[in-house]
Residue, then its C-alpha position, 0 to 999 in steps of 0.5 A: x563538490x556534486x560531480x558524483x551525484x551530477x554523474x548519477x543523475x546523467x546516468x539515470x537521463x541516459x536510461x530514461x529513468x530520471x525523475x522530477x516533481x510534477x504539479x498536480x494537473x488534468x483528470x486524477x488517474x494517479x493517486x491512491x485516493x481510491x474512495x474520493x475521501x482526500x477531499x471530500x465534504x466529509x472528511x473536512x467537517x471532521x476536521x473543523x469538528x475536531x478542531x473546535x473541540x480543541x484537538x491539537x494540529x501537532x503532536x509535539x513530540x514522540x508518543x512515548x513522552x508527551x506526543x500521545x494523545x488521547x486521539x491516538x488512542x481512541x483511533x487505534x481501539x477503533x481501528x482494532x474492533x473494525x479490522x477484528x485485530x487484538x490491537x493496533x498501533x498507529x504510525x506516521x506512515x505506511x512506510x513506517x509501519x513496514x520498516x517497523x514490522x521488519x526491522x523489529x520482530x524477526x530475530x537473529x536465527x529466523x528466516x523472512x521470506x517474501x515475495x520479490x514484488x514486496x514494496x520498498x518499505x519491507x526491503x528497508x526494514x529487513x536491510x535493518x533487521x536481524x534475521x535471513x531474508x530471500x526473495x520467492x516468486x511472485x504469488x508462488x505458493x508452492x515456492x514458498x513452502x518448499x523453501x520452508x520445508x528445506x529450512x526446517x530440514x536443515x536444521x533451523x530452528x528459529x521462527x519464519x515469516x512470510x511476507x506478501x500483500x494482498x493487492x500489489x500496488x503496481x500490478x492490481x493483483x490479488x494474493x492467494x491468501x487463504x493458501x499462504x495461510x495454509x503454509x504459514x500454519x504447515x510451518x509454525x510460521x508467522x504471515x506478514x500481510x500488507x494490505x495498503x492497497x485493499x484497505x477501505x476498497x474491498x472485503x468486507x465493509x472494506x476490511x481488506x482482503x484478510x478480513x476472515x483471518x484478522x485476530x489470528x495469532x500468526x497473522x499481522x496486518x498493515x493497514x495504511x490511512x493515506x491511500x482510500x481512508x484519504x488521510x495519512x498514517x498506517x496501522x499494525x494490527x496483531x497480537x497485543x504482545x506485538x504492539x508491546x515490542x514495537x513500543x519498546x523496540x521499534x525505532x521508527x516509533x520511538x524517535x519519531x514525533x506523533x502522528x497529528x492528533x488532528x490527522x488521527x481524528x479525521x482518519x476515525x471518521x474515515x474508519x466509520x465512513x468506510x464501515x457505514x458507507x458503502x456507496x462509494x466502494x460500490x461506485x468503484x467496483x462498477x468502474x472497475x467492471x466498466x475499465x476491464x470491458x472497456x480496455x479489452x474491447x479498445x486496446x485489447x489488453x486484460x486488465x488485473x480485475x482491480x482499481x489498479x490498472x498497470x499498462x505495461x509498455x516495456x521501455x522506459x522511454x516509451x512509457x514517458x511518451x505515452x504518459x505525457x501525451x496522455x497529459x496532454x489530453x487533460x488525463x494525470x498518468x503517470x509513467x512508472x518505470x524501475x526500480x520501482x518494477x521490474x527492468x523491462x517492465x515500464x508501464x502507465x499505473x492508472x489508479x481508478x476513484x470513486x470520484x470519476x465517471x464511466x464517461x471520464x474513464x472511456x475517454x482515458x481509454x480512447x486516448x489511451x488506444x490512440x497513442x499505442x497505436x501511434x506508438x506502435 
């Protein structure tokens, strides 16, 4: 009855890319949990707070009939003054919020251009959505301005969006924002920034990396709860009349039941940590400064600059090899290997967290030493 599924799943076997659960095990370099907020002290007293104000734990139903609360709305006006956006809508998840943006907005006749890096979540709502969609170089700002302008000659008279986000989740590098700003003004064009990995960890009380353009009227943000906010959850920030149509429009909204009241309160208390606390962003910056010494000096490998620190080793097998050894010696890395990158590109993805030390680190990376150079 399953032999074509069985087929699939020798296939990925063959190639080294077959995945499988893990239980959570040794040091965590794998999670999003960037500021240590997931379990922490302060979080759960928010959460039993919450609770004995009597906030309920489930929604019950979509927010458009009775599964808004009053939580969900009280988070969102929060989450609209913090970013400096005219609005917010809250969704159950990242992957949501995305899907939502781009199998909504962009309409029959408009052109998404976006970076071939983007995440999953943008690929699936543009295979839902409407309008013409092409694949531009990583970070390659002049590319996507000429594909605009060649449009724009031809003809095409619909709007354009640009897709990027701020840090890349497998790779820790930054976009150029300001310039892709540049371009999306040139052409009347309207600039879809996720911020996933930069939300509560960088800019301005951890604002994100487009802090200084949140509020414009051709930009719109995703900010996501489950990464460093240490919740779940994601936000569409933007123009109000954007809030509007996913309302009515975005099926990801409509048919999905509510976030948790619960969750949406706790994840206010992440905003105000994240806007009052800054110590814990600070740890983390000093460890990434430590890991990119650290990795230059013991493995010679340049890192990104960021808390996301791809070691990319090539073959997928050899990524498995090197993760699993390093499990071995007490460290949670994991390998990542495509789709989810590029063929060719398997790598380790360490996440660095506010909860580890310099200590912890620098151990990682002598494990990480030893087994490249036994790995050759």
């Amino acid at each position: 009855m399953y032999q074509s599924l069985e087929a699939d799943l020798r296939s990925l076997d063959d190639a080294g890319r077959r995945r499988s659960l893990q239980p959570r095990a040794g040091v965590d370099f794998t999670s999003n949990d960037y500021l240590g907020l997931a379990e922490s002290d302060e979080l759960r007293q928010a959460a039993a707070d919450a609770i004995a104000r009597g906030v309920p734990i489930g929604a019950g139903g979509s927010r458009l009939l009775r599964g808004n609360h009053d939580e969900h709305e009280a988070l969102e006006a929060e989450a609209a003054d913090y970013f400096g956006a005219e609005s917010a809508l809250y969704l159950g998840g990242g992957f949501g919020a995305n899907h939502a943006i781009f199998a909504t907005l962009p309409q029959r006749g408009d052109l998404v251009l976006y970076d071939e890096l983007i995440h999953a979540s943008v690929h699936e709502g543009m295979r839902r959505g409407r309008a013409a969609c092409e694949s531009v170089p990583h970070n390659d700002v002049d590319a996507f301005d000429a594909r605009l302008r060649q449009w724009r000659a031809g003809g095409a008279r619909g709007r354009a969006w640009i897709s990027i986000e701020s840090v890349y989740s497998m790779d820790g590098d930054s976009a150029p924002i300001a310039d892709f700003l540049a371009v999306a003004d040139r052409h009347d064009a309207i600039l879809v920034i996720d911020e996933a990995h930069a939300t509560g960890v960088v800019g301005p009380e951890g604002r994100g990396l487009a802090a200084a353009f949140e509020g414009r009227p051709n930009v719109i943000t995703l900010h996501t709860c489950g990464k460093a906010l240490g919740t779940m959850g994601g936000f569409v920030l933007g123009p109000r009349i954007v809030r509007d149509f996913l309302v009515n429009r975005a099926r990801p909204f409509i048919f999905a039941t509510a976030p948790s009241p619960l969750i949406a309160a706790v994840t206010r208390a992440a905003l105000t940590i994240s806007r009052t606390r800054p110590e814990r962003r600070q740890r983390l910056a000093a460890l990434v400064a430590f890991a990119d010494r650290e990795l230059k000096q013991r493995c010679g490998i340049t890192s990104s600059g960021s808390h996301i620190l791809p070691i990319i080793v090539g073959a997928n097998r050899t990524a498995v090899a090197l993760a699993a050894s390093l499990q071995r010696r007490g460290f949670d890395v994991r390998a990542i290997r495509p789709p989810t990158v590029p063929e060719g590109t398997a790598r380790l993805r360490i996440a660095l967290s506010a909860n580890l030390s310099e200590q912890v680190v620098g151990a990682l990376i002598d494990g990480l030493a030893e087994d490249m150079r036994a790995a050759g």
